[in-house]
Backbone bond lengths (Angstrom), bond angles and torsions (degrees), N, CA, C in turn:
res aa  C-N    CA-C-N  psi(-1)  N-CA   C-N-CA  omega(-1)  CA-C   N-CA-C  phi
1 X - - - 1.465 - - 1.524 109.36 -
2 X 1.138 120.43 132.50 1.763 121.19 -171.29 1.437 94.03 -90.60
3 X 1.065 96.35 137.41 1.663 119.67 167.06 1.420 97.77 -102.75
4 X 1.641 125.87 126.42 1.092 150.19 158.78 1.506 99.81 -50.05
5 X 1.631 115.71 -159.84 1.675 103.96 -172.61 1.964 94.56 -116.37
6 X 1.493 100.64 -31.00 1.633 95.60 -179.52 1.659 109.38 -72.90
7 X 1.537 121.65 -3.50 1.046 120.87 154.67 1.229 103.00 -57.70
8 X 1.338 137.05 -75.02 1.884 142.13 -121.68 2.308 71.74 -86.20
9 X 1.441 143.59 -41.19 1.061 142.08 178.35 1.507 106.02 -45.40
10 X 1.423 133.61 -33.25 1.499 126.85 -171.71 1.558 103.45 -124.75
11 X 1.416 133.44 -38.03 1.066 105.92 177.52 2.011 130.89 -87.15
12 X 1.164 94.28 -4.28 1.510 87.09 -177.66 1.488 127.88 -76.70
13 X 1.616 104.79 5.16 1.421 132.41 173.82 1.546 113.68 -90.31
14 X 1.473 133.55 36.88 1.877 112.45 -173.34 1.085 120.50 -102.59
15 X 1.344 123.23 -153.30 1.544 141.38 -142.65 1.453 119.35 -71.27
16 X 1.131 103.45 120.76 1.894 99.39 162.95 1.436 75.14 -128.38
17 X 2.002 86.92 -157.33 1.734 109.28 -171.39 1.392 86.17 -137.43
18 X 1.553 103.32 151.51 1.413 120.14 -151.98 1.616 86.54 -162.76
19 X 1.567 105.59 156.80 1.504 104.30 179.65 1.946 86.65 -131.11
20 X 1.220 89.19 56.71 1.574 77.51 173.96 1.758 108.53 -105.16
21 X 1.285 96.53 163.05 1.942 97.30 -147.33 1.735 102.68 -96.15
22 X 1.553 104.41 -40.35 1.742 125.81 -170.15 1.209 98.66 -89.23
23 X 1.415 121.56 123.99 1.488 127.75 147.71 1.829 105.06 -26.30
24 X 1.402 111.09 168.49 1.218 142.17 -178.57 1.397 119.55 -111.42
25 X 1.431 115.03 -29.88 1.908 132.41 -162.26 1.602 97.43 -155.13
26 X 0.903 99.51 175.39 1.897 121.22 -165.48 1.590 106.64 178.10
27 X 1.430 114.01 156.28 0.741 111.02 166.74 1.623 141.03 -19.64
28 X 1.332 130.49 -179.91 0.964 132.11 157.69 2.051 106.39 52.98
29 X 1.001 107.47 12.11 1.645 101.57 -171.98 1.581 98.23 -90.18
30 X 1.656 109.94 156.45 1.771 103.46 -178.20 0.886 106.53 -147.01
31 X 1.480 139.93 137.84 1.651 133.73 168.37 1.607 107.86 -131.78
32 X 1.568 96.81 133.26 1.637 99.90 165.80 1.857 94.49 -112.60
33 X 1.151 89.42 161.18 1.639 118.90 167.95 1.629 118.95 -133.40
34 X 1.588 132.31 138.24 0.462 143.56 -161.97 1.993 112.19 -115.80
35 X 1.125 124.94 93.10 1.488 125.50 -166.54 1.415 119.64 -76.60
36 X 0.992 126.48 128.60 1.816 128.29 175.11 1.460 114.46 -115.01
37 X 1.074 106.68 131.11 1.720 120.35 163.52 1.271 121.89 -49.86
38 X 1.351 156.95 112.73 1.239 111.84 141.84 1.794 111.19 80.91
39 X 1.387 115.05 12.51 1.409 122.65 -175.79 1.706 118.44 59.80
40 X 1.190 104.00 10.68 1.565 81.10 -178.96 2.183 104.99 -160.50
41 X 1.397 95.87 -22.36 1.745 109.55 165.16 0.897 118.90 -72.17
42 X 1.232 139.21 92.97 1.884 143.81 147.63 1.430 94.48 -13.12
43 X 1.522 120.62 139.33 1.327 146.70 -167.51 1.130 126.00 -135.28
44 X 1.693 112.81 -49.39 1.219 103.63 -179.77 1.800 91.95 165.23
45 X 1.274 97.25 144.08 1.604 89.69 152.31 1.649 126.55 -125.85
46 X 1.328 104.60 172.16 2.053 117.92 168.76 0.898 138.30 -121.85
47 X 1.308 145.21 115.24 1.275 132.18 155.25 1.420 121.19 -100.70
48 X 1.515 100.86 159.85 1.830 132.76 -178.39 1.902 103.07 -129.26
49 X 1.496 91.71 116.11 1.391 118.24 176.36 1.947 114.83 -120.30
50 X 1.743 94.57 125.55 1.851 77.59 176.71 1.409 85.01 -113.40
51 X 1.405 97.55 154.84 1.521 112.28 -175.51 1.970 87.86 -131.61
52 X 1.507 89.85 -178.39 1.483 117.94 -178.71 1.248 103.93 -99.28
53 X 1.290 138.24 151.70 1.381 143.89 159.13 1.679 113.01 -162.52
54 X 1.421 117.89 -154.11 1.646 132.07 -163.98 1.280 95.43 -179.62
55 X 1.701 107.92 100.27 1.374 99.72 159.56 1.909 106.75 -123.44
56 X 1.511 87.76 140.90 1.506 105.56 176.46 1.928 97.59 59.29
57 X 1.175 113.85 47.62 1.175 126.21 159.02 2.070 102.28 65.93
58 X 1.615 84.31 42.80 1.651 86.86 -178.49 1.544 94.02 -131.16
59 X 1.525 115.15 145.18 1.582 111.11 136.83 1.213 140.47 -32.16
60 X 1.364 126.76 102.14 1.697 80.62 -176.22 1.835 91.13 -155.99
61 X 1.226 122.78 131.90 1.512 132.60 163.95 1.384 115.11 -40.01
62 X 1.588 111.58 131.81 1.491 104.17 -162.09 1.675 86.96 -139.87
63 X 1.533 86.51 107.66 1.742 82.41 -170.11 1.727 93.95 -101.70
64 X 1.257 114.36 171.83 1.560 125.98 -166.01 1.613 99.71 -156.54
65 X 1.384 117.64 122.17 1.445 114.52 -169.57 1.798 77.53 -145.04
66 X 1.896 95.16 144.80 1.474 118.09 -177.31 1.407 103.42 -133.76
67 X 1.073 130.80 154.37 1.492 143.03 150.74 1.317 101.15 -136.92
68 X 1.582 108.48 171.28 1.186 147.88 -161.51 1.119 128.89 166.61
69 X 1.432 115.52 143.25 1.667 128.81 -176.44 1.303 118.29 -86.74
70 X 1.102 108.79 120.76 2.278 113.23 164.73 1.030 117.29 -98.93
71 X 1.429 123.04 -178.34 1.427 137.67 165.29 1.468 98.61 44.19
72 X 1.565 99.97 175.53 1.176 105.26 179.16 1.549 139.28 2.30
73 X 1.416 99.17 -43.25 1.708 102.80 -168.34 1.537 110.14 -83.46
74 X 1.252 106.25 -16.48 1.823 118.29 177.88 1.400 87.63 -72.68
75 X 1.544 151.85 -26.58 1.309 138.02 -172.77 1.123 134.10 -72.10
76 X 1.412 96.18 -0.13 1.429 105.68 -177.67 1.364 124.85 -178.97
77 X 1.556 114.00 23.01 1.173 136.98 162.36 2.043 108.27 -169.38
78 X 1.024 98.15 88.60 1.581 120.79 -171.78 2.024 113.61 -86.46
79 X 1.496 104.81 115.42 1.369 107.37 -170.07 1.503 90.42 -109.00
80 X 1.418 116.67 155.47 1.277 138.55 133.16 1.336 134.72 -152.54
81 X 1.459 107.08 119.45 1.905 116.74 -139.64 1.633 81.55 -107.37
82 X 1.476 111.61 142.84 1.734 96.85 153.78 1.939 81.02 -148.49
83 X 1.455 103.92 138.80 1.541 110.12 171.06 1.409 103.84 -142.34
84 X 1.080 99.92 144.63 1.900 118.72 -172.51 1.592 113.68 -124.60
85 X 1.552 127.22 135.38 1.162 143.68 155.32 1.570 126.51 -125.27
86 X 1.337 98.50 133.19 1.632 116.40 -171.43 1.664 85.54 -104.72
87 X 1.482 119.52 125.65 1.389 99.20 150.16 1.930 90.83 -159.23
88 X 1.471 87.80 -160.66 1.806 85.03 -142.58 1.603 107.34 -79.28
89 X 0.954 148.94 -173.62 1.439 147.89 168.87 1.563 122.53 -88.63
90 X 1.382 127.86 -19.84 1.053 125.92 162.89 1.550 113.19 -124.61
91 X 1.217 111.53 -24.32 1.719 85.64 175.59 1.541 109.43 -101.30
92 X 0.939 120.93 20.20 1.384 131.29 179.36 1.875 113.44 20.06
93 X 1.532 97.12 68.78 1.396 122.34 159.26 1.696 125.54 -126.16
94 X 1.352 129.04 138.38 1.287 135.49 -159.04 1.244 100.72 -66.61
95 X 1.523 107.35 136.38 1.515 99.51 124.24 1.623 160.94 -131.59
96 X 1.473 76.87 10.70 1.857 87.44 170.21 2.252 88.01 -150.87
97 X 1.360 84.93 152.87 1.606 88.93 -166.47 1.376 95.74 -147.37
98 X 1.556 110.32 100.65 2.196 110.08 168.56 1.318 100.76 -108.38
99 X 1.634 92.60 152.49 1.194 131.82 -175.53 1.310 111.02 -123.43
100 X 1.379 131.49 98.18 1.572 135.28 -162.71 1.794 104.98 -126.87
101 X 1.477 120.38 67.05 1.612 117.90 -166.81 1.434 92.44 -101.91
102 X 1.638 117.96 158.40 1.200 146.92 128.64 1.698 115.81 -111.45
103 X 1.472 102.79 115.87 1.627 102.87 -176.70 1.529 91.49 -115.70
104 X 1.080 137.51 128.57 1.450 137.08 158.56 1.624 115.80 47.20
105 X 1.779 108.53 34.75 1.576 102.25 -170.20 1.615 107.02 90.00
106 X 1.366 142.33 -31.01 1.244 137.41 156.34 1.594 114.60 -54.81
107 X 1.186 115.04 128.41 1.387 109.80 -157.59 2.106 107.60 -136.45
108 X 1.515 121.49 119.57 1.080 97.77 -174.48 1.344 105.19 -132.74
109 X 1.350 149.98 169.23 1.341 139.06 -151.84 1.776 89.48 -175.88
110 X 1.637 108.01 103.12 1.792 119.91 -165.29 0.960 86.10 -144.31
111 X 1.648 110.47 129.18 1.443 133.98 144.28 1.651 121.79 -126.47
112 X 1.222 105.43 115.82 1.095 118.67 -168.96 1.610 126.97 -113.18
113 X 1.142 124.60 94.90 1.791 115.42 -162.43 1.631 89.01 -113.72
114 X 1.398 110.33 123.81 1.637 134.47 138.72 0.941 132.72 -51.24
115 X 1.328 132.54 119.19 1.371 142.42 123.94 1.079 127.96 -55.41
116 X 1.449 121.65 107.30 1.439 143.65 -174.02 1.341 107.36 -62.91
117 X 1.406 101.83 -69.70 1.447 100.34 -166.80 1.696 116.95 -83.59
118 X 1.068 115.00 -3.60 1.787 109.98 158.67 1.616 123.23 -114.16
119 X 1.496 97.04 17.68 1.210 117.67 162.79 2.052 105.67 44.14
120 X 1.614 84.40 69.23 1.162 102.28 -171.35 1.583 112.81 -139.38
121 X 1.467 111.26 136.97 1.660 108.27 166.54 1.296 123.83 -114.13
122 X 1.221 146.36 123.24 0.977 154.73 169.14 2.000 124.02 -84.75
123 X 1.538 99.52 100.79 1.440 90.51 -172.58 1.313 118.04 -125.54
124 X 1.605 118.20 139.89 1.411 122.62 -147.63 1.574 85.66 -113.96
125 X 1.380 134.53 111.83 1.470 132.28 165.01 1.791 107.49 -83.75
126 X 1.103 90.88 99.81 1.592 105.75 -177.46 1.780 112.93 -35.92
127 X 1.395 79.16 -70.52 1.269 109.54 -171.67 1.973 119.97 -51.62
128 X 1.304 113.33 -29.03 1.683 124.24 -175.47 2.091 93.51 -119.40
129 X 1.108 115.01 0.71 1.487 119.75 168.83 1.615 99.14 56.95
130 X 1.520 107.60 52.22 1.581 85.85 -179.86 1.939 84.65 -147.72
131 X 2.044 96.64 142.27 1.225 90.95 168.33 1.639 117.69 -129.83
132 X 1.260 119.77 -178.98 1.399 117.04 -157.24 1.818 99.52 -166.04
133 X 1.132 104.35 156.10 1.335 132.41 -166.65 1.628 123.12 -125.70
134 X 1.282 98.92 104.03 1.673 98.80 177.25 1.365 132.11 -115.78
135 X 1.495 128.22 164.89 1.159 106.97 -165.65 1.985 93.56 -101.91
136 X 1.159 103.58 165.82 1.650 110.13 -164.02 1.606 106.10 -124.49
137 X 1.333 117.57 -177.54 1.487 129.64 171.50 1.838 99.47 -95.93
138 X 1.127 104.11 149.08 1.493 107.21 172.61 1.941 103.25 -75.03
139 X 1.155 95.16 134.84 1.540 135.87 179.85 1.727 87.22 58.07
140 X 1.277 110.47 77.10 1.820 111.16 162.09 1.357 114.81 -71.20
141 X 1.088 109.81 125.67 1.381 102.43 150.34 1.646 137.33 -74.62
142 X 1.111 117.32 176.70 1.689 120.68 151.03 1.381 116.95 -111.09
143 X 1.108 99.90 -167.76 1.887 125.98 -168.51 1.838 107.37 -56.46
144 X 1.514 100.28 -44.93 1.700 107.62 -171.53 1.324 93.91 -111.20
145 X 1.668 151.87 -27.89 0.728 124.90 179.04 1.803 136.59 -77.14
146 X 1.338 78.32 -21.48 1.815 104.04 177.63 2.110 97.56 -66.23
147 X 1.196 118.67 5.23 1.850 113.16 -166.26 1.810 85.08 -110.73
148 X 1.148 112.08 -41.43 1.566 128.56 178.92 1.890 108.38 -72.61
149 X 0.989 108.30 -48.82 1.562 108.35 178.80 1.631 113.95 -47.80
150 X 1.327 95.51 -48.67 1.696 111.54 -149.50 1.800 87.85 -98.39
151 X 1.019 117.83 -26.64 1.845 104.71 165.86 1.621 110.00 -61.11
152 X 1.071 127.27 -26.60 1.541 141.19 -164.60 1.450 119.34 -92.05
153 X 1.977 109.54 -13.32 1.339 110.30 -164.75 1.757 95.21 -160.04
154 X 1.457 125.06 21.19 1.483 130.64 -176.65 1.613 92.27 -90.55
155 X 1.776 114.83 119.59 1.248 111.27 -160.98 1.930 90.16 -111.47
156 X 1.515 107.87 95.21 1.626 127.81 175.01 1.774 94.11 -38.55
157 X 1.422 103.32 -63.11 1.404 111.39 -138.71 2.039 93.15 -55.08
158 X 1.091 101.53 -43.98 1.347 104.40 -161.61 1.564 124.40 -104.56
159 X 1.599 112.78 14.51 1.260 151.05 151.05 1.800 119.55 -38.91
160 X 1.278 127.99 87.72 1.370 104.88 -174.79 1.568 98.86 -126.94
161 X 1.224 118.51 149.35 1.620 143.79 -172.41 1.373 99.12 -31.86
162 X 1.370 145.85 135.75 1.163 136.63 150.03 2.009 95.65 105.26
163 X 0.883 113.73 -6.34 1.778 124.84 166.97 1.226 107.66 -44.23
164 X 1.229 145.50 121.28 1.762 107.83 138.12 1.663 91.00 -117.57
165 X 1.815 85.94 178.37 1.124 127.22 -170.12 1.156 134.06 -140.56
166 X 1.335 129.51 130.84 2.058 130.71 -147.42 1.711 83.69 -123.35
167 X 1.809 70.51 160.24 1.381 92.46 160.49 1.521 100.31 -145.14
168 X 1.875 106.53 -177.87 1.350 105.56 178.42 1.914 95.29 -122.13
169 X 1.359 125.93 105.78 1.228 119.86 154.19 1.134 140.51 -106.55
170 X 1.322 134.47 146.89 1.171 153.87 172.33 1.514 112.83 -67.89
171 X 1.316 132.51 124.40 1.658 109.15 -176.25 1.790 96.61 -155.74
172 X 1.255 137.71 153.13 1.598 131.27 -167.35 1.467 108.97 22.59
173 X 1.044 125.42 -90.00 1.600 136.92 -156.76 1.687 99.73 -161.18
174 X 1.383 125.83 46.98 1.283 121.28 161.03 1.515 108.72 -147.91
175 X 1.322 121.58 151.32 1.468 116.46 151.31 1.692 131.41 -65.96
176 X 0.873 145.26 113.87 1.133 133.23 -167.34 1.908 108.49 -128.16
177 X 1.497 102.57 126.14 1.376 100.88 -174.40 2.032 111.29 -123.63
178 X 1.416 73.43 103.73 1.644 97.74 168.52 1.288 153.16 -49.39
179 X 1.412 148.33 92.18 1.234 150.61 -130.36 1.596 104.60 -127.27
180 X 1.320 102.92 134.19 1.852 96.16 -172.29 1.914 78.80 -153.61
181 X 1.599 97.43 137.00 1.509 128.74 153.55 1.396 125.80 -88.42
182 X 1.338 103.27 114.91 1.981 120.94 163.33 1.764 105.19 -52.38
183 X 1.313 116.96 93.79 1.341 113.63 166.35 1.817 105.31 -78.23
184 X 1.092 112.10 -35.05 1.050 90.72 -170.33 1.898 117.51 143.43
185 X 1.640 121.68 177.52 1.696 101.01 148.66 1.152 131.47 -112.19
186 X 1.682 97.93 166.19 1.678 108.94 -176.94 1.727 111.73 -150.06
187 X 0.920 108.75 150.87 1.233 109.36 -166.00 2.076 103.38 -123.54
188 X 1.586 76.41 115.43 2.006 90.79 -164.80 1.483 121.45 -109.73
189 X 0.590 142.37 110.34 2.128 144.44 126.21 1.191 94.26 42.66
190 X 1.324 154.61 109.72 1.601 135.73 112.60 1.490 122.50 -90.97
191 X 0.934 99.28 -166.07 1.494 136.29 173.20 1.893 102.43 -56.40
192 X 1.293 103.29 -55.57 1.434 95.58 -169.51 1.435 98.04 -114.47
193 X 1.495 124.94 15.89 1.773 109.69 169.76 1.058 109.43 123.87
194 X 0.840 149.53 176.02 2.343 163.18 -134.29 1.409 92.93 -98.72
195 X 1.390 101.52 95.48 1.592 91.47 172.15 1.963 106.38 -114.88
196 X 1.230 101.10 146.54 1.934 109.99 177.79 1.458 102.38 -63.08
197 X 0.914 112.47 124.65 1.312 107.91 -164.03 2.305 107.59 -121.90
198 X 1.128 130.74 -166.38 1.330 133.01 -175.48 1.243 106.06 -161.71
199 X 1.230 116.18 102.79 1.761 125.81 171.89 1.091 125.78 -95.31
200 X 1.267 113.75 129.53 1.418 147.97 -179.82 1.487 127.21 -100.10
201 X 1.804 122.51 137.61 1.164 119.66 173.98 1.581 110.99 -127.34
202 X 1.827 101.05 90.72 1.686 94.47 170.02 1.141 127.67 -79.67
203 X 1.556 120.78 144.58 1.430 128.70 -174.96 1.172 129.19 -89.84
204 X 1.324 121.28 104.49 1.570 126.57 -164.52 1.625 127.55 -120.81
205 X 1.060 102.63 161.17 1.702 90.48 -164.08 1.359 115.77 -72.80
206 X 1.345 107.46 136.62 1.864 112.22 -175.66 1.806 113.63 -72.50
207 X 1.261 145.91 144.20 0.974 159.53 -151.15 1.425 148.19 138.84
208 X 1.772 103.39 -128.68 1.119 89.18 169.32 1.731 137.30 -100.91
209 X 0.840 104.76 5.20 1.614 142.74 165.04 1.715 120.79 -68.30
210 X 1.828 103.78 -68.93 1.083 121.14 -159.84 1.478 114.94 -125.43
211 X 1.294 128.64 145.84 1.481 116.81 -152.68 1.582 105.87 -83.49
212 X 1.628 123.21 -36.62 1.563 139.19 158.06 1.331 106.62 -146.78
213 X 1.477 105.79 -178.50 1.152 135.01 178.37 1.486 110.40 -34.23
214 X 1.366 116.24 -65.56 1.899 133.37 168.38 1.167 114.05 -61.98
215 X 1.698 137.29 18.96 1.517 120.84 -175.16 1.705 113.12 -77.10
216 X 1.314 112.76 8.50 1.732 119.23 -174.94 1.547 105.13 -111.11
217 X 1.276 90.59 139.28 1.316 88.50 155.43 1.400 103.58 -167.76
218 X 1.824 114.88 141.80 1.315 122.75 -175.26 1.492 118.98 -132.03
219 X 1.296 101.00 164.06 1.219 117.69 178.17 1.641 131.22 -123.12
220 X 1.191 116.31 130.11 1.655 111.27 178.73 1.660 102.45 -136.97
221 X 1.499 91.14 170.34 1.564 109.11 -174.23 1.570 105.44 -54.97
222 X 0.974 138.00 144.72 1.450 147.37 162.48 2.071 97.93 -89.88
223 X 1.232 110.25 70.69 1.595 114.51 167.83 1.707 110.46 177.14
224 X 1.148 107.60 -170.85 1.896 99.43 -144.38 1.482 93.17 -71.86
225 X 1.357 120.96 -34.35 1.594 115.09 178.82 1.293 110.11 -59.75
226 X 1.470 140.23 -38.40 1.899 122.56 -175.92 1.412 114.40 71.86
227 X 1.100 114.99 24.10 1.404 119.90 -167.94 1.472 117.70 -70.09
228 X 1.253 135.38 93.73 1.637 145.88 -171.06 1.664 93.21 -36.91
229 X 1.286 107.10 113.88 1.294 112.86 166.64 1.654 123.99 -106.45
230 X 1.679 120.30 -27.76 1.225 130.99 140.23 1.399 141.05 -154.37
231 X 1.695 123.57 163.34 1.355 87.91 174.41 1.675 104.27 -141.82
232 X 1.119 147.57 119.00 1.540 151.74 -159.33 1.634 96.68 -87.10
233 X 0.700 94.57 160.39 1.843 108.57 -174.10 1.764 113.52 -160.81
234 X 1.341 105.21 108.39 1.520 115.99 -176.70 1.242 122.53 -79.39
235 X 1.501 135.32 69.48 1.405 135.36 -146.38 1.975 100.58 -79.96
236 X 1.025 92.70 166.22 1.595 113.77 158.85 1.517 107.82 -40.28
237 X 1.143 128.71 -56.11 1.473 129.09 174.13 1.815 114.31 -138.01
238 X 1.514 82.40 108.27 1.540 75.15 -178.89 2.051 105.97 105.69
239 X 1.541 94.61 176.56 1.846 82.25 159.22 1.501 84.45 -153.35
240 X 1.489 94.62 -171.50 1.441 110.84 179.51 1.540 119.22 -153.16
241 X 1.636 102.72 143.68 1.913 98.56 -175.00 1.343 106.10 -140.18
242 X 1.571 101.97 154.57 1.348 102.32 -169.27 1.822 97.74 -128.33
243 X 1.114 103.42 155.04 1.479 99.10 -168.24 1.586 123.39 -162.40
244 X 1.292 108.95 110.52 1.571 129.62 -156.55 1.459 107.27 -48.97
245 X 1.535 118.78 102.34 1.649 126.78 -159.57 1.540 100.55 -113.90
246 X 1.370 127.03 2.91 1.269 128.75 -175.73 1.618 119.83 -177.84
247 X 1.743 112.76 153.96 1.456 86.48 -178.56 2.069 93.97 -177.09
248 X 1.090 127.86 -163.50 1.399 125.84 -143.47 1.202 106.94 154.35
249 X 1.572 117.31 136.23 1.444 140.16 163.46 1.560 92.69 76.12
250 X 1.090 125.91 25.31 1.812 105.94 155.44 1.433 125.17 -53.11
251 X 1.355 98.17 124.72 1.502 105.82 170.25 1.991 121.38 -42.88
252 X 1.013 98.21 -43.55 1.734 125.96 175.86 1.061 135.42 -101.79
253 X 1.223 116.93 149.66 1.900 95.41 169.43 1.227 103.28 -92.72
254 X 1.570 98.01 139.07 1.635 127.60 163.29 1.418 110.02 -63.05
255 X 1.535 110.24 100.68 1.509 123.62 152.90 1.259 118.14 -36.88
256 X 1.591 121.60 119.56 1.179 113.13 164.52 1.678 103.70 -115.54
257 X 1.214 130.26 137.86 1.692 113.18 165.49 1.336 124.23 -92.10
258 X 1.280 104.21 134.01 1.120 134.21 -172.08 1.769 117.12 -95.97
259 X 1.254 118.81 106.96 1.565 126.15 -168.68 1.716 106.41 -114.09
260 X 1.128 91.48 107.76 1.657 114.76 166.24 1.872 102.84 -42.96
């Protein structure tokens, strides 16, 4: 199954258990990323926005994340991704999850709303007018909500190298269960300066996409926000990276280190 790239942006971050008490994100928070080819080709960029909303007479965080291709690569293979999650404010589980892509003329149009408590998904394929009913894992996630879950419950303190960690997601019309490795820390280069960073190895399918199993590898803030700072991707030809060039409404302040 191909994972798009604002996929490999939300899922290579999921679930442990954590007894941490304070949210991580809130409203109003925003991130763009900036994607490169091959280390040096402009690709494309993304953003992730949480907004406020009420669905079905609930609270509930309604995040909306877009990508898209520039320069050159829009010339001749043209993306525009937009995916949406409604899910709840404290237990941070979905409940309606679209999928609205154009990748190069591939075109998909998914709405998908959960049932929590009969551990059920309901998905309406816009686009072929046909819907269908599956059975799920109790408290599934999706694509953007599983990046929000695991900021809220990723337990640092008790995290050691060689860990992994699953999740259970829901994604088109399959279950799909996710596996990511604790590499460990490192302290990396951005955009805004030396940040402590937490590396990760998600496990993805080898083919035609991805060169093996290990072609990912990511990075996030080492502090209570978790803020995806990068993630490299070893493709079939070539690789590709995306890398957090802007951002707004952090709950926290973003550590930067500072060397005498």
């Amino acid at each position: 199954m191909k994972k798009p790239l604002l996929i490999l942006l939300t899922i290579f971050i999921v679930q442990t258990v954590s007894a941490q008490t304070e949210s991580s994100f809130g409203v109003g928070e925003w991130f763009r990323f900036e994607m490169s080819y091959s280390g040096f080709l402009k690709a494309g960029e993304a953003t992730i926005t949480v907004n406020d909303a009420m669905y079905k007479n609930k609270p509930v965080y309604h995040v909306v994340g877009k990508g898209w291709t520039t320069g050159a690569i829009s010339w001749f293979f043209k993306v525009e991704d937009r995916y949406e999650s409604y899910f709840d404010k404290e237990k941070i589980v979905p409940y309606k999850f679209v999928r609205n892509i154009n990748e190069g003329g591939h075109t998909k149009n998914i709405e998908i709303t959960f049932d929590q408590d009969k551990n059920k998904a309901h998905v309406n394929n816009i686009k072929h007018n046909r819907q269908s009913v599956f059975d799920t894992k109790p408290n599934i996630q999706d694509m953007i909500s599983t990046f929000y879950y695991l900021r809220d419950n990723l337990d640092i303190i008790n995290l050691k190298v060689g860990n992994e960690v699953h999740v259970d997601m829901f994604f088109d019309d399959e279950n799909y269960g996710f596996k990511l490795k604790y590499l460990g820390q490192e302290k990396i280069d951005t955009e805004f300066g030396k940040i402590n960073a937490l590396k990760f190895r998600p496990y993805v399918m080898a083919g035609r996409v991805f060169k093996e199993e290990e072609s990912l590898t990511l990075w996030v803030s080492n502090d209570k926000n978790k803020v995806p700072l990068r993630i490299q991707a070893d493709l079939a030809v070539g690789s590709l990276r995306a890398d957090l060039d802007a951002f707004k409404g952090l709950k926290y302040p973003f550590k930067i280190v500072v060397e005498n």
